[in-house]
N, C-alpha and C positions, 0 to 999 in steps of 0.2 A: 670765657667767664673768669678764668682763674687770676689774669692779667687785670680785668674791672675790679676782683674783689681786691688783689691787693695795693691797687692804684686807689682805692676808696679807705682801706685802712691807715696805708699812710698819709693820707691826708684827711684821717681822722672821721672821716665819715660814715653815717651809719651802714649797717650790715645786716640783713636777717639771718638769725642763728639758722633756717634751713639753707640757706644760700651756702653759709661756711659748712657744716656740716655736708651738703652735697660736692663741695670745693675738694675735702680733706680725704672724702669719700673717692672721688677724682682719681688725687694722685693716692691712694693708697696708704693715706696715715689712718684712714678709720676703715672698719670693719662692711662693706656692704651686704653680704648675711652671717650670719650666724646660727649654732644650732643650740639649745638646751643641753646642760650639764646632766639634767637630770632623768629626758626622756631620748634624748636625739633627735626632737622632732625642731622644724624649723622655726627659729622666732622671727615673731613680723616688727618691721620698723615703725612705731607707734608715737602720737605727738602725748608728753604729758606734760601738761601747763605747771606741776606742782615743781618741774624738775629747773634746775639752774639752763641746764641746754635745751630743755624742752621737749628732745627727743630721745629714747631709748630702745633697748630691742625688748620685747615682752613673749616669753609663750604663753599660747593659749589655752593651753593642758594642766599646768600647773602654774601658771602667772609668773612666774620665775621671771622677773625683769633687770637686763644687764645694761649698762652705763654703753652711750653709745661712743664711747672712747674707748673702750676695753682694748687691750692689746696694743696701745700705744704709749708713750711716753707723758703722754697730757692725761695720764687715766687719775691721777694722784691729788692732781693739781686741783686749787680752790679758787684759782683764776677761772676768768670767764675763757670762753676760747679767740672773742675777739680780744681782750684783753695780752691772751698769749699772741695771737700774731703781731700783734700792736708791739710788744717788746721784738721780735723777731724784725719786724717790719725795721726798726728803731737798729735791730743790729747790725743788719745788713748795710743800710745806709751809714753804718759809723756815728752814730749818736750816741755820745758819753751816755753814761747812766746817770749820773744828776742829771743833767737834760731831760733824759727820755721821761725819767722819775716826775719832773716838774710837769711836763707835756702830758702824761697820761695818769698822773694823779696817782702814781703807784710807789709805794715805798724804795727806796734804793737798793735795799738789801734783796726785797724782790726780783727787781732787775737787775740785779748784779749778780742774784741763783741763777736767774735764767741764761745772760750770756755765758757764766759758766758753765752751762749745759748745751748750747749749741756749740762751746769749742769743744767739751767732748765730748760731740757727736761726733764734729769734724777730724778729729782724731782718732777718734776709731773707724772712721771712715780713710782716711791716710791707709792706717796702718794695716788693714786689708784689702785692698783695693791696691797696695803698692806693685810698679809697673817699672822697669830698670829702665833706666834715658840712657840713651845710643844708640850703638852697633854700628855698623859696617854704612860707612861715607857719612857716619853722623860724627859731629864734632861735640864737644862735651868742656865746657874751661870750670875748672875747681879752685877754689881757695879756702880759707881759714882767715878768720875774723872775732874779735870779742868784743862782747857788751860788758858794760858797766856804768857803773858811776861813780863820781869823785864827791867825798865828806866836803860839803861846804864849797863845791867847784875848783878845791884843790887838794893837793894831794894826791896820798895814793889810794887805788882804784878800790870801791869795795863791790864787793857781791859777782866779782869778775865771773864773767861765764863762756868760755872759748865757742866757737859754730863753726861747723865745717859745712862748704855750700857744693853747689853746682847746678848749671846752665845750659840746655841743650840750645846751639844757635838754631835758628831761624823757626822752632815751635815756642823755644821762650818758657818750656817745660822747666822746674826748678824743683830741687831736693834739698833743705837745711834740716840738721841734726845737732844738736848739743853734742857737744865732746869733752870728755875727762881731763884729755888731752892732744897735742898733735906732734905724738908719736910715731913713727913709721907702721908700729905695729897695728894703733888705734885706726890711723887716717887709712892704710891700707885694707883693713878687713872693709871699710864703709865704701873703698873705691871700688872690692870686688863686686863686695852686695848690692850697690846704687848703680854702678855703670857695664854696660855689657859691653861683651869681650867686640874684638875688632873695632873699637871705636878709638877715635882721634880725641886726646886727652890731652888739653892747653893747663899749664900752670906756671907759677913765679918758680924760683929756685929754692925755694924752702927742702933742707938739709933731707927728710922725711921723703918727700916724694923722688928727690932726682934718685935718692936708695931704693925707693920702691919701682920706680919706673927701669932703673936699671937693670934687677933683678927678673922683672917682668915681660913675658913674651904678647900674651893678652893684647894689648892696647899700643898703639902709636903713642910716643911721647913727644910733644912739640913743649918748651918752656922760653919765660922771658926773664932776663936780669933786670930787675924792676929798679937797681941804682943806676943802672945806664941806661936801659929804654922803655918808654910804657906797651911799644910792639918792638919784635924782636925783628930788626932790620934784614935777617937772613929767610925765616921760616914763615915771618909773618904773625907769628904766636902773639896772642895777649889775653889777660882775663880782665879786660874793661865794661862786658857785661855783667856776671858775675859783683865786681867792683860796685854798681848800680843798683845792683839788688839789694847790697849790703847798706848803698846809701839811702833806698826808698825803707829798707827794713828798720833803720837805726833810725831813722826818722819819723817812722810812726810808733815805733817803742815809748820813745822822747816824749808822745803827742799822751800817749797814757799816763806820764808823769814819775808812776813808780810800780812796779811787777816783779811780785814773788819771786822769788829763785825759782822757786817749785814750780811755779805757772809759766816759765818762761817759753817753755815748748809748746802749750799749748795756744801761745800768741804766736807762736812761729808759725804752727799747723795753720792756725787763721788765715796768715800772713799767705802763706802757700797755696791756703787755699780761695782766696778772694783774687789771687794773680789767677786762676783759672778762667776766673771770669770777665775779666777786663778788656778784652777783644767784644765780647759778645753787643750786641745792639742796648738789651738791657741787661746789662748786669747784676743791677739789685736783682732785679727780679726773679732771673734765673737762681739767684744764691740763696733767695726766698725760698723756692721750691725745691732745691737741691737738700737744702738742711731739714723742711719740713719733711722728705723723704726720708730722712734721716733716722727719725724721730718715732718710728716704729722699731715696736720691743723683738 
């Protein structure tokens, strides 16, 4: 059911509000019972025509009727709920927000609250849910990368922002972080905390790491001199994974046009978190569901 309803939102087709309501109910963004704040006793799911969703929880003791969104992130909202999946549906797919704005007839600034609210969903989903890439016969290649843009296409760079990455080979697993800087001190506390010990750690010769890797028993260091080879003719080392990540990242930063300083992480998180799903058969779809999960308080 849940793959028809959102096969019919994005393609804009109609929906009966119990249909989404038992969808949402499904996976767990809405409430399937509830009890009375006031008596304890169970409220029953009731249709009322007068209400925007139609449906709410009501007790029968004291009529006490509670919004059948309670408890989730859509309890606030004065969007429809087909409405909201119709922007979700929209962001999953990669559909600028003017677009989506013109297509569903909804303000921008609306859909532009809302994608701001599935990246922080998605980010607070990152950031406890984080899982260290490697260990023992896992290889791991790292580097250091920065965005920016140039005043007028020339010049010097402004709003520069450094990233430090990494790439677990053959899971395609990826960790990017903003950084202050790429310090030995900076980049080394992120290589303790992101990569676990006995793993096989590919990188360039940057000053930073060949100190850190030196000083460190933890990890295998394999590195390549990126003036003389793109793999290192003896050990085999390269980070030209890694390198592609940076080029698929830096390429749809681009595709946005222009992004906060402030916001830049959490297009990163995005970014990381839509590579999860790109193996999958459907991808939207799953990242539909993954976010709408989300999306309980």
């Amino acid at each position: 059911m849940s793959l028809v309803i959102f096969e019919k939102i994005k393609s804009n087709q109609s929906v009966e509000k119990l249909s989404i309501i038992e969808f949402l109910q499904q996976i767990g963004v809405f409430k399937v019972a509830l009890k009375c704040e006031n008596d304890q006793n169970e409220m029953s799911f009731v249709s009322v025509s007068t209400l925007s969703d139609e449906f709410a929880f009501q007790c029968h003791f004291c009529n006490k009727r509670v919004s059948i969104r309670v408890g989730s992130m859509l309890f606030n909202s004065k969007h429809s709920l087909y409405e909201i999946l119709g922007i979700l549906c929209g962001f999953v797919s990669d559909i600028s927000v003017q677009d989506l704005s013109n297509k569903l007839f909804i303000s921008k600034v609306s859909v532009g609250k809302w994608y701001k609210i599935f990246r922080s969903c998605i980010t607070n989903y990152l950031n406890h849910n984080f899982v260290q890439l490697g260990g023992p016969n896992k290889i791991i290649e790292i580097d250091e990368s920065v965005i920016g843009r140039r005043k007028y296409n020339a010049g010097r760079m402004l709003s520069q922002q450094w990233l430090f990455g990494c790439i677990e080979r053959y899971t395609s697993k990826i960790f990017i972080k903003c950084v202050d800087s790429r310090t030995k001190r900076e980049l080394g506390e992120l290589i303790k905390e992101v990569i676990a010990e006995d793993t096989t750690v590919m990188s360039d010769e940057w000053p930073a790491y060949m100190s850190f890797f030196a000083e460190s028993e933890q990890y295998k260091h394999l590195s390549v001199n990126h003036s003389r080879n793109f793999i290192d003719p003896v050990s085999g080392a390269h980070t030209q994974n890694i390198e592609r990540v940076w080029g698929k990242l830096k390429l749809r930063l681009r595709s946005k046009k222009y992004v906060r300083r402030k916001l830049i992480g959490s297009y990163i998180d995005e970014f990381c978190f839509r590579e999860r799903f790109k193996k999958d058969e459907c991808p939207e779809y799953y990242m539909f569901i993954e976010i709408l999960k989300l999306m309980k308080n």
